[in-house]
C-alpha distance (Angstrom), angle and dihedral (degrees) to the residues before:
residue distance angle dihedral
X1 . . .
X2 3.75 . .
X3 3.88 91.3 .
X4 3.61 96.2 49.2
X5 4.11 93.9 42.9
X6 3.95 91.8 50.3
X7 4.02 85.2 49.6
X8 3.19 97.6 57.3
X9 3.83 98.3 37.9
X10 3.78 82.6 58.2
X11 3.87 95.4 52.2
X12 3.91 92.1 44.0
X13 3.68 95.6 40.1
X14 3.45 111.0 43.3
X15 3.90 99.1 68.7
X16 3.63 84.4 58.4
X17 3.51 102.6 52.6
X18 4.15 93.0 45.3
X19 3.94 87.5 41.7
X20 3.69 92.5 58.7
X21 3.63 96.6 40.6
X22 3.31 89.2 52.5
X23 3.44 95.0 58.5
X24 3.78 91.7 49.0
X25 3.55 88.6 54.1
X26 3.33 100.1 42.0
X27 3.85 142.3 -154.5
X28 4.22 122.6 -45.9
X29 3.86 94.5 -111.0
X30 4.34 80.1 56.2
X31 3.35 96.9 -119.0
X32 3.25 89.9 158.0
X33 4.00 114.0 -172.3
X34 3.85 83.3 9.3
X35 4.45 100.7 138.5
X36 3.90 121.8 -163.6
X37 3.83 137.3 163.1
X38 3.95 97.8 -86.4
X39 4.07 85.6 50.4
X40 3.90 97.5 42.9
X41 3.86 89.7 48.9
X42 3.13 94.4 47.3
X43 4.09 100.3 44.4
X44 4.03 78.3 58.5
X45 3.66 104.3 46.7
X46 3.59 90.3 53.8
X47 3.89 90.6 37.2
X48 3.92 85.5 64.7
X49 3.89 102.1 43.5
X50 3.76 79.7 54.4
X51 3.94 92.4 63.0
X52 3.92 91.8 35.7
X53 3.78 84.9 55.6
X54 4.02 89.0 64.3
X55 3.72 92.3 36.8
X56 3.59 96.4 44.7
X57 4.47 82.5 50.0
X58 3.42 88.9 73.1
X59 4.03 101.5 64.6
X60 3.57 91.1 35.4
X61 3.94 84.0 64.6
X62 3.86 90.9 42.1
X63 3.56 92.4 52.1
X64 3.70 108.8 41.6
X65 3.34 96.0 28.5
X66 4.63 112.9 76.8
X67 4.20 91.1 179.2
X68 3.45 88.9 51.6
X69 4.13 92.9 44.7
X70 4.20 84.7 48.0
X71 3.81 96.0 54.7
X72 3.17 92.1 46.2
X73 4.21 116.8 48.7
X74 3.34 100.3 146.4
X75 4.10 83.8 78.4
X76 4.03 102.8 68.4
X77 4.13 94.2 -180.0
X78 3.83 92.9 125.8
């Protein structure tokens, strides 16, 4: 369960973290603070598989996780 969580943190979360240091680093022609399309789409692309990361958190748990699908009955996913 820990395996598969850290995976997919690392999928989801990466794109965030080198998205935003991009954009504190800024572009080659140091434009720093300089925003256009490619950047804005891409600040919210990543923005989103950020949240779906901690969305996505819960099933992992539900699925990999039978003490967790005991306490819980009321949730018949698996």
């Amino acid at each position: 369960m820990a395996l598969a969580a850290s995976l997919i943190f690392l999928v989801l979360m990466v794109p965030r973290a080198i998205s935003i240091l991009v954009s504190i680093i800024g572009d080659p022609e140091r434009k720093i603070g300089a925003i256009n399309d490619a950047h804005t789409i891409t600040d919210l692309v990543t923005y989103w598989l950020q949240y779906l990361n901690h969305s996505v958190n819960f099933f992992v748990y539900i699925v990999a996780n039978k003490n967790f699908r005991l306490k819980y009955k009321w949730f018949k996913l698996c």
